[in-house]
N, C-alpha and C positions, 0 to 999 in steps of 0.2 A: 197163588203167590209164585208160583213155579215157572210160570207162563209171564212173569211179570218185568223179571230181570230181562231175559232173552229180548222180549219188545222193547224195552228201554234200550237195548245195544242196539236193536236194527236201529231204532229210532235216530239216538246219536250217530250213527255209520251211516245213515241214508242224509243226513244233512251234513256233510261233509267241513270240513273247516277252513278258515282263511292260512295264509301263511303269516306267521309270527315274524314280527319284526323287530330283530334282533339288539334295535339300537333306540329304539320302544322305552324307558323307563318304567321299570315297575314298583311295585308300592306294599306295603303291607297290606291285607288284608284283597290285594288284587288276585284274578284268577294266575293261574303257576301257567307259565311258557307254554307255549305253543294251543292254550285255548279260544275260543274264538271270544274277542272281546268285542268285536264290529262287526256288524252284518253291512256296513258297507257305508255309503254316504253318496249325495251329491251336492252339486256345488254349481249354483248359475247368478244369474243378475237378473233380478227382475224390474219393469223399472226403473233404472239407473240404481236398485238398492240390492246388497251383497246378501243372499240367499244361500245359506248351507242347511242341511236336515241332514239326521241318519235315518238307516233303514229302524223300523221296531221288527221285524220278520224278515227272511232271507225275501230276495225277488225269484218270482215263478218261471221254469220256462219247462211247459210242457204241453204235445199235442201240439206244436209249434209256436202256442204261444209264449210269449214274454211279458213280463209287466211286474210293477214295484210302486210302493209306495213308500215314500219318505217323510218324516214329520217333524218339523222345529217348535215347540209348545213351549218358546219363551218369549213372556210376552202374550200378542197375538199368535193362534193358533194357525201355522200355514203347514197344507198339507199338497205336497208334489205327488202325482201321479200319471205313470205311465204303463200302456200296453199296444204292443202289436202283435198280428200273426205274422211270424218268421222263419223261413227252415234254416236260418242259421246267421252269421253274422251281413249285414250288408249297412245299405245307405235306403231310409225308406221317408217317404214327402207324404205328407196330411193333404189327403185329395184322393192319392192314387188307389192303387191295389196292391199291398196290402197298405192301409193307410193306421200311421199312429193313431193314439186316442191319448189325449195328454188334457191331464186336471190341475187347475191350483188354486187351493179353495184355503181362505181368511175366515175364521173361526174368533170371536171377541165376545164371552157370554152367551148371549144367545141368538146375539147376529151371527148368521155365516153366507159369504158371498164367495162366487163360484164362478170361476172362468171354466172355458173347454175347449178345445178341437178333436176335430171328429171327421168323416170324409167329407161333409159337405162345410161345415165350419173352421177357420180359424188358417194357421199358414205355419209354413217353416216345413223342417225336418229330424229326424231325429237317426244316428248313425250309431250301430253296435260295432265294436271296431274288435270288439275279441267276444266271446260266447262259448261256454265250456260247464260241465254238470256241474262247476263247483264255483264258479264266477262269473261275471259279466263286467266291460266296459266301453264307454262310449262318449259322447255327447250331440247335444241336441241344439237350435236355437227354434223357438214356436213364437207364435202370435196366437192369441187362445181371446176368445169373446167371451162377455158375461151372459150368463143362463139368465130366464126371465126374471127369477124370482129379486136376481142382483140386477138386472136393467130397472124393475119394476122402484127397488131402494136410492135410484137414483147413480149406481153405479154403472155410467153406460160405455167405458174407453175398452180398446183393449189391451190387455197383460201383454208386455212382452218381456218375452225368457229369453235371454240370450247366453252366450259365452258357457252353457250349460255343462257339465261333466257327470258322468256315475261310475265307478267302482264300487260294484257289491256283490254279494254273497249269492249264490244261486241254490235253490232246491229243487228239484226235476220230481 
């Protein structure tokens, strides 16, 4: 039990928190100021249709990598994923070196269909415009193909994200 406390605090202190914002309404029963209530969000069009998810986990950036997953589960299940290798903030193209890997997969029971790019697959870019042990932001615009098992269901176009954004929470 002694050993138990002490890890809980690294724990809390090593995933550091967002900044509180001050003009935020709060609520009974809400966490008290300066907690982290959002590990972050993003925000694109996919489609021509208005796509926002939050993070459920901070995004990773460690060993140079980066990467996140976001998830909207109203409704249809759509889940946003991104990673690349980066030693820091830049501007990086699906193709190159280091090239994104960007997901966005349609979850409805026990359908689920799967776009993706990859180096050899799919188009766009994706830009980290700040990167820091306790945050990250940026946006993206991709062109992502469907995997076999979604061409196989008859879903063969492909996804386009556009006008894309992320502000989230980082854990190193």
């Amino acid at each position: 039990m002694r050993f138990l406390i002490p890890a809980a605090l690294l724990v809390a202190a090593a995933c550091g928190d967002l900044k509180f914002d001050k003009n935020m309404p709060t609520s009974p029963n809400s966490p008290p100021p300066g907690s982290t209530t959002s590990l972050g969000s993003i925000n694109a069009v996919v489609d021509n249709d208005q796509f926002t998810a939050p993070l459920q986990t901070p995004a990773i950036w460690r060993n140079e990598s980066f990467g996140f997953a976001a998830v909207n589960a109203s409704g249809v299940t759509k889940i946003f994923n991104l990673s690349v290798r980066l030693p820091g903030p830049g501007t990086y193209t699906i193709g190159s070196i280091p090239s994104p890997a960007v997901s966005y997969i349609e979850m409805d029971g026990t359908t689920t269909r799967r776009w993706f790019s990859n180096f050899n697959n799919g188009a766009g870019s994706v830009t980290v415009s700040f990167l820091s042990s306790e945050s990250a932001s940026g946006y993206f615009s991709v062109e992502l193909v469907p995997d076999s098992a979604t061409k196989e269901a008859g879903f063969t176009g492909i996804k386009y994200v556009t006008g894309g954004t992320f502000n989230v929470a980082v854990m190193r």
